[in-house]
Rosetta silent file (secondary structure, phi, psi, omega in degrees, C-alpha in Angstrom):
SEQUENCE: XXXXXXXXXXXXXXXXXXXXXXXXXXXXXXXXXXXXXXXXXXXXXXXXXXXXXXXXXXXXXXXXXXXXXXXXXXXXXXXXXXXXXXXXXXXXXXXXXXXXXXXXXXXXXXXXXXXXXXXXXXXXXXXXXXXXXXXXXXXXXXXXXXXXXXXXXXXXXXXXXXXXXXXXXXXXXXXXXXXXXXXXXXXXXXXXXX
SCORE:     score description
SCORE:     0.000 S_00000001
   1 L     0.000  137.461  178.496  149.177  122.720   58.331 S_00000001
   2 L   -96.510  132.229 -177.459  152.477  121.261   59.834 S_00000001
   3 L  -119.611    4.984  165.754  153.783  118.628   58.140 S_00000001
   4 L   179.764  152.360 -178.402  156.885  117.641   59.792 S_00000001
   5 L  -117.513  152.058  140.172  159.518  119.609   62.576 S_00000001
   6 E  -130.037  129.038 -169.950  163.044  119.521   62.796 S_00000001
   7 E   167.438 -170.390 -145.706  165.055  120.440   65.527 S_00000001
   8 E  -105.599  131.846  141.925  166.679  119.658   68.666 S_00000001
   9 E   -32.401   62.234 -174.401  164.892  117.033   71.740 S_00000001
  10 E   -86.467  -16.342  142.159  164.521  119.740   74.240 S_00000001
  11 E  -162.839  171.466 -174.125  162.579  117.408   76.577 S_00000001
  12 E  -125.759  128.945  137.029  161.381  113.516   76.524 S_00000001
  13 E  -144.580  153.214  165.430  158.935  111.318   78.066 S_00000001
  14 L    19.936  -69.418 -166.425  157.427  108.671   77.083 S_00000001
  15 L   -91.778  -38.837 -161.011  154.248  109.889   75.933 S_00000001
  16 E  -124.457  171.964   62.256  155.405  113.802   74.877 S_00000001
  17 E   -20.497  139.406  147.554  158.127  115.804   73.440 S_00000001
  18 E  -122.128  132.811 -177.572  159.189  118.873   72.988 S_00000001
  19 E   -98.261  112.827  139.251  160.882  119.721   69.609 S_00000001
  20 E   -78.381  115.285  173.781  162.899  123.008   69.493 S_00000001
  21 E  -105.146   99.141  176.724  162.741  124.426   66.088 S_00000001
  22 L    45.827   72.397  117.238  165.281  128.114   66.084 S_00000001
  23 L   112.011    2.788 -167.852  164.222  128.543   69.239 S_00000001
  24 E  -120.251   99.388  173.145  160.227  127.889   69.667 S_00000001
  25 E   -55.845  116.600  166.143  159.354  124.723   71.418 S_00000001
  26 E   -90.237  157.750  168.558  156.416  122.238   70.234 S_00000001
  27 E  -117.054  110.130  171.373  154.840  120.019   72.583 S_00000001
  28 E  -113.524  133.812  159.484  153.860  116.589   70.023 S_00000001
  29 E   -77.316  131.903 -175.690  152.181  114.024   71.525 S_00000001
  30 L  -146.910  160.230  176.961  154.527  110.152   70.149 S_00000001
  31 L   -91.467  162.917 -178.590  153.554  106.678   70.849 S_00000001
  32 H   -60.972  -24.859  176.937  156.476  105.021   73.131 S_00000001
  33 H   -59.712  -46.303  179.319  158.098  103.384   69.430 S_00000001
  34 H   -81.042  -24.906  139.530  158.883  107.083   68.433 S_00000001
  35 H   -32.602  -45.376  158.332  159.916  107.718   71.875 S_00000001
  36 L   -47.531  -17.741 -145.532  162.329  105.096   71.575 S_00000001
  37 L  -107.160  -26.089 -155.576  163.594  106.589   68.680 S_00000001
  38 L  -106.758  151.835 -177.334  164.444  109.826   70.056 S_00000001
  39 L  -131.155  142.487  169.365  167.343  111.170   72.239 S_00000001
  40 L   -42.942  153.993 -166.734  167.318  114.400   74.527 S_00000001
  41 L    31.208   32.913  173.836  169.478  117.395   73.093 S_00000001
  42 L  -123.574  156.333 -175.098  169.760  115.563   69.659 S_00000001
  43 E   -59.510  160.781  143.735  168.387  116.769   66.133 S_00000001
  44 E  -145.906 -172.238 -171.213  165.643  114.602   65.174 S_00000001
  45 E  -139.390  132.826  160.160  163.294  115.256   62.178 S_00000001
  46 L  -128.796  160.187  172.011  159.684  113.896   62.840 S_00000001
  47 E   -99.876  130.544 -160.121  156.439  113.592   60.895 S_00000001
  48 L   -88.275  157.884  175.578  153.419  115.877   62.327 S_00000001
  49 L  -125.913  148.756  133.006  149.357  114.845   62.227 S_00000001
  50 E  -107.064  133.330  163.992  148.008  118.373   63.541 S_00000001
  51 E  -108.697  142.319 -172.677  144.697  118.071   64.980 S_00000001
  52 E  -150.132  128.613 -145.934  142.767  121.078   65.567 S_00000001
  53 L  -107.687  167.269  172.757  140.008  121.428   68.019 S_00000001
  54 L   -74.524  -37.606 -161.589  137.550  123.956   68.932 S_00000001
  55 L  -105.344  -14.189  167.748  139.832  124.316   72.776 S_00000001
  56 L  -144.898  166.946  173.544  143.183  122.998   71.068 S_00000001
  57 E  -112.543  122.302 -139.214  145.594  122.894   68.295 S_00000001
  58 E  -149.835  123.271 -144.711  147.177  119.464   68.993 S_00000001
  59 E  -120.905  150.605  164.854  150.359  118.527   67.307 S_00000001
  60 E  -150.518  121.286 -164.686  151.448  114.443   67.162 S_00000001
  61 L  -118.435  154.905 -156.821  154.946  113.252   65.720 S_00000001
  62 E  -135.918  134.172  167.096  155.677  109.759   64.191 S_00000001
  63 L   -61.166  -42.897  150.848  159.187  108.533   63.372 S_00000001
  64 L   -88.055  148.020  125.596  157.823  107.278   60.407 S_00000001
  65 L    12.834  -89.454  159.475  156.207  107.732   57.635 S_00000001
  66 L   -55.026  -32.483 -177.534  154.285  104.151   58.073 S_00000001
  67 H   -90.139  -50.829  154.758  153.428  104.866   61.947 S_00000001
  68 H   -45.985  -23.545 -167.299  151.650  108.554   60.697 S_00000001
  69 H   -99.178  -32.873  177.972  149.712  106.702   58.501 S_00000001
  70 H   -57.139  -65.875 -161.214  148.423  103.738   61.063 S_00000001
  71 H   -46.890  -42.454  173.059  147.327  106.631   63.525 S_00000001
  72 H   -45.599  -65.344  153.744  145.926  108.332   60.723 S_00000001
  73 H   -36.451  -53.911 -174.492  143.406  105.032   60.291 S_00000001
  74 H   -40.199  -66.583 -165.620  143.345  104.875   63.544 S_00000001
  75 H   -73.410  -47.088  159.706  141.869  108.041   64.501 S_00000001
  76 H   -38.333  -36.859 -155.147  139.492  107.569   61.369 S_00000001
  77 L   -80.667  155.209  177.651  137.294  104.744   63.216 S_00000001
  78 L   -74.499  127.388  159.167  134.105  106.299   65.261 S_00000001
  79 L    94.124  -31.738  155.289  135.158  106.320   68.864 S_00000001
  80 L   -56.556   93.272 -170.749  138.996  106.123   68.440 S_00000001
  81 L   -87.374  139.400 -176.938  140.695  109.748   69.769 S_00000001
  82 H   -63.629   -7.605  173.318  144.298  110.451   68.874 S_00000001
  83 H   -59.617  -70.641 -136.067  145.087  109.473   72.944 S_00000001
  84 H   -71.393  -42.462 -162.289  143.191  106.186   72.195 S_00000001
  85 H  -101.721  -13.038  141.601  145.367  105.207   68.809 S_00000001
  86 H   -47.023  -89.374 -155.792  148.776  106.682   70.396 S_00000001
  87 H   -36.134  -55.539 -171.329  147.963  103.994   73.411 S_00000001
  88 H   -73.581  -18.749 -164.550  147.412  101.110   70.701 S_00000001
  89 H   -90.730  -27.439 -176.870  150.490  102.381   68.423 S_00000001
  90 H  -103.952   -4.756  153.592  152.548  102.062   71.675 S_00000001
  91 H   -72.284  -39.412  156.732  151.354   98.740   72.949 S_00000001
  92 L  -116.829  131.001  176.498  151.604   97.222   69.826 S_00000001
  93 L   -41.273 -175.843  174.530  153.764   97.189   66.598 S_00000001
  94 H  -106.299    2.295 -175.594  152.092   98.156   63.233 S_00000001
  95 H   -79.146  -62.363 -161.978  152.811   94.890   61.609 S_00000001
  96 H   -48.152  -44.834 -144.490  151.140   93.205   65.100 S_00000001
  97 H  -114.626  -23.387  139.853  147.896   95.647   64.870 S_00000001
  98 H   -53.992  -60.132 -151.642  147.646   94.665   61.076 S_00000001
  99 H   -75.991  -18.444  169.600  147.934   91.525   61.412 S_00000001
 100 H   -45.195  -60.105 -153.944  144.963   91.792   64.614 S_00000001
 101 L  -106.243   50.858  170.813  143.015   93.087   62.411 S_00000001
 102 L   -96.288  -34.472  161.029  143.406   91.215   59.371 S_00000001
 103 L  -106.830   49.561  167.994  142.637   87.891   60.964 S_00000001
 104 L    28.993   81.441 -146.441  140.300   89.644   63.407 S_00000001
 105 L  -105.453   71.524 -157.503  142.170   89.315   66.381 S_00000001
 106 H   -66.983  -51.156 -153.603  139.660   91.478   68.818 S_00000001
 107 H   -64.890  -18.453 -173.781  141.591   90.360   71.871 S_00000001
 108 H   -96.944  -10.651  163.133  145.000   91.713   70.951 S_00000001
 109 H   -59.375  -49.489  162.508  143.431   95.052   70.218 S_00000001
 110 H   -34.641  -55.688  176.436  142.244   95.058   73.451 S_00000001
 111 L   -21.276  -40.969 -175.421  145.499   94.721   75.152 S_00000001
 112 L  -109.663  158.563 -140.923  145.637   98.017   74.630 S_00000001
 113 L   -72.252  142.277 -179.313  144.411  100.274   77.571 S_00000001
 114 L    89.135    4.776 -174.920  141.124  101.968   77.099 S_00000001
 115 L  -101.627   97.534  162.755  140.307   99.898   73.844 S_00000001
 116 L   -56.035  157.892  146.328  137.055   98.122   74.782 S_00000001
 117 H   -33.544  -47.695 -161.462  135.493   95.334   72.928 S_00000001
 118 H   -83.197  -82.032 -160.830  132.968   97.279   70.579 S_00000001
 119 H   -29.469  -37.416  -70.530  135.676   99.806   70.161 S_00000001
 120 H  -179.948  -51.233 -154.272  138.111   96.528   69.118 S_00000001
 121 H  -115.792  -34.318  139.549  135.523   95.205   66.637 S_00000001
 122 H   -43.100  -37.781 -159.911  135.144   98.797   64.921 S_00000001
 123 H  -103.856  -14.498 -171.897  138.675   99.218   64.459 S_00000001
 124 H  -103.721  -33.238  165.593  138.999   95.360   62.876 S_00000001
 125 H   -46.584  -79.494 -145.444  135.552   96.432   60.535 S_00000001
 126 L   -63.753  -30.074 -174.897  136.650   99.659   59.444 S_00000001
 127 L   -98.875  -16.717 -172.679  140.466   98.830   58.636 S_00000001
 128 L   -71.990   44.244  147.982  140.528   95.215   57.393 S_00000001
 129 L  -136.539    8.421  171.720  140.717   96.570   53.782 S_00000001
 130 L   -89.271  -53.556 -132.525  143.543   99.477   54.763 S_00000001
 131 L   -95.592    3.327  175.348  146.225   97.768   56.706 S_00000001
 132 L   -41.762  -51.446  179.518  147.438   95.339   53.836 S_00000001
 133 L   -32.761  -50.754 -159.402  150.528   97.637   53.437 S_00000001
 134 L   -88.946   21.369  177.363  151.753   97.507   57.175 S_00000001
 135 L  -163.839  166.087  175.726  151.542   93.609   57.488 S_00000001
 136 L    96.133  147.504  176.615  152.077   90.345   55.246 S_00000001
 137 L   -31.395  -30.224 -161.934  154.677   88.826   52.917 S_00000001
 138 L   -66.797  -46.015 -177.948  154.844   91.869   50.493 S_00000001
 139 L  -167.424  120.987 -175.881  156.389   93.920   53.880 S_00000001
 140 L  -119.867  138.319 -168.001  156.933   93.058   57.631 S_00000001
 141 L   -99.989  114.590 -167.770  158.353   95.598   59.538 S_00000001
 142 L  -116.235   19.844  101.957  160.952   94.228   61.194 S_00000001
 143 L  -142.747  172.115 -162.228  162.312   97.100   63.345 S_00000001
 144 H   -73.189  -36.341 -155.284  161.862  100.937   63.700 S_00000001
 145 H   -52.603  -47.989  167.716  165.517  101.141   63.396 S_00000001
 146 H   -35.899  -60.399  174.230  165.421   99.961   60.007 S_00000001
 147 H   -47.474  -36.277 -152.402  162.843  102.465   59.178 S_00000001
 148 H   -77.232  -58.928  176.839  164.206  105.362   60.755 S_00000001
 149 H   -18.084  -72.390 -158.676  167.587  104.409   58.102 S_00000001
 150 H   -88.361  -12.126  162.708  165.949  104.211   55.368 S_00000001
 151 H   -69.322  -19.628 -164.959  163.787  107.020   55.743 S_00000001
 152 H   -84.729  -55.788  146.444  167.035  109.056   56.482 S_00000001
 153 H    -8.400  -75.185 -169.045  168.274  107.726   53.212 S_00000001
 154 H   -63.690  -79.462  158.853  165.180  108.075   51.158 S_00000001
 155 H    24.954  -75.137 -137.631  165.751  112.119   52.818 S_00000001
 156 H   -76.521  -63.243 -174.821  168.782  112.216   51.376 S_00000001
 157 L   -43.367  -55.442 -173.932  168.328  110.662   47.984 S_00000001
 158 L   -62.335   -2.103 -166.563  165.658  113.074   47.556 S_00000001
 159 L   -78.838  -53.130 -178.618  167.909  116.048   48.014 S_00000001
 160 L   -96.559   42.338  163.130  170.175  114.710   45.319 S_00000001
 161 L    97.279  -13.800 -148.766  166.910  114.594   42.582 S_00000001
 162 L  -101.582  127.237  166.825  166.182  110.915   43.021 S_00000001
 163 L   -34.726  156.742  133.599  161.988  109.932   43.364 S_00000001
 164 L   -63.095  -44.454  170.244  161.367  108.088   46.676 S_00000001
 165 H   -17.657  -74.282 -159.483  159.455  105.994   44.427 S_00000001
 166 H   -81.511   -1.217  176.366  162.325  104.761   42.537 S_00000001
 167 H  -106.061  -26.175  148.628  164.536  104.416   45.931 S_00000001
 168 H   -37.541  -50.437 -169.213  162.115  102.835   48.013 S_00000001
 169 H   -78.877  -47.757 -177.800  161.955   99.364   46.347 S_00000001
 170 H   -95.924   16.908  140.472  165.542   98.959   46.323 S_00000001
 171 H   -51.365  -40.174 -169.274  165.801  100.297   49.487 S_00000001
 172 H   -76.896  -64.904 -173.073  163.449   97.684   51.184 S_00000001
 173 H   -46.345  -59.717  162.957  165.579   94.690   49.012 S_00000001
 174 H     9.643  -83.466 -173.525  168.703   96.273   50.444 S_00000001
 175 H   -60.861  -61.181  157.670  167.841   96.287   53.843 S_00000001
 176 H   -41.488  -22.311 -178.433  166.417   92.176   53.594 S_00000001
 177 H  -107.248  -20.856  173.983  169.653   91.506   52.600 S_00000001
 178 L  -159.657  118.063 -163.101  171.689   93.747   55.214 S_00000001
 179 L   -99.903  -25.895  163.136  169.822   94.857   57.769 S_00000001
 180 L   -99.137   36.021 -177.622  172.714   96.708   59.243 S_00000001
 181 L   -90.527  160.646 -174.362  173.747   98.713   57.244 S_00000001
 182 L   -88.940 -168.422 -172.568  174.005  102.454   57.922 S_00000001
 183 H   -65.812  -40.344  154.804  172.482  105.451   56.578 S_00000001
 184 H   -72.794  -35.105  160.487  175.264  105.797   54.278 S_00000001
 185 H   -41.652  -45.691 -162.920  176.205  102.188   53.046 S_00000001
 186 H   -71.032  -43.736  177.322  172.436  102.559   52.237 S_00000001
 187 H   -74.733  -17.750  163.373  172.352  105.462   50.134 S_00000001
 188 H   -63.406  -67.323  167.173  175.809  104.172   48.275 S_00000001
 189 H   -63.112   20.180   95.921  174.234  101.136   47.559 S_00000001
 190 H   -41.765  -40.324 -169.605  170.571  102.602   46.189 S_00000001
 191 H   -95.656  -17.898  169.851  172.632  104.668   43.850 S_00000001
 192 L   -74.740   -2.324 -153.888  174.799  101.860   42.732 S_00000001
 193 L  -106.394  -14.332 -167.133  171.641  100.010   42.287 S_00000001
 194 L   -97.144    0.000    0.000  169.403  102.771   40.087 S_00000001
């Protein structure tokens, strides 16, 4: 099972990728937020869902952590297809598609294309006891950029020994307090901080 590539942006659109890893090109399927995130002929590191079909083996990469896990839920609900929860991941934030369905918002699910009603009303059943994480006081995801940091960070930390566990929490206070800080300010400050 692939659980994450690294390697160079050997092409972009929207929808797809291709990751070169030493030389062998993936085609991952990204919502437009991890699109965003990515630049042609630059390293990136992404996180993989593989789905595997009777007719395909079907690779999908998430900038985050937190955006792998919404699709993951996503894709859980009857009648939701990794196309259908890509479409909704890139139409809406994951804070935005908590908070739909936490106060069981049908209509802003809809918004995104190919998400009917029923479909819209499945996805606010099945998930309104998952999606606390990705919405609410405890943590609002206030941009991928943020994320992408501190994931690059946590990366980092772990490298030199340190739990994400124990780097995460003061990572997140960090960040609330300086939101611009870079990948390294961040990791200086988490280790002054443990």
């Amino acid at each position: 099972m692939i659980f994450s590539l690294q390697g160079n942006v050997q092409e972009l659109t929207p929808t797809y990728a291709v990751i070169n890893v030493q030389g062998v090109g993936y085609y991952v399927g990204i919502s437009l937020m991890t699109s965003q995130m990515l630049v042609l002929n630059q390293q990136t590191f992404l996180y993989i869902q593989q789905i595997i079909r009777e007719d395909a083996h079907l690779l999908f990469g998430f900038n985050t952590r937190s955006e792998k896990e919404m699709f993951n839920l996503l894709i859980s609900v009857n009648g939701v297809g990794a196309v259908s929860a890509l479409i909704l991941l890139s139409t809406l934030s994951l804070d935005e598609i908590a908070s739909a369905v936490l106060s069981k918002n049908s209509a802003l699910i809809q918004k995104a294309k190919g998400i009917g009603a029923k479909t819209a009303e499945r996805i606010i059943v099945d998930l309104k006891d998952k999606v606390q994480k990705f919405s609410g006081p405890g943590e609002t995801i206030s941009s991928m950029v943020d994320n992408k940091i501190k994931d690059e960070a946590l990366s980092a930390l772990e490298v030199l020994g340190i739990p994400k566990r124990t780097s995460e929490k003061i990572a997140d206070r960090i960040l609330k307090q300086n939101p611009d800080f870079s990948v390294e300010e961040l990791v200086k400050q988490i280790l002054k901080n443990i």
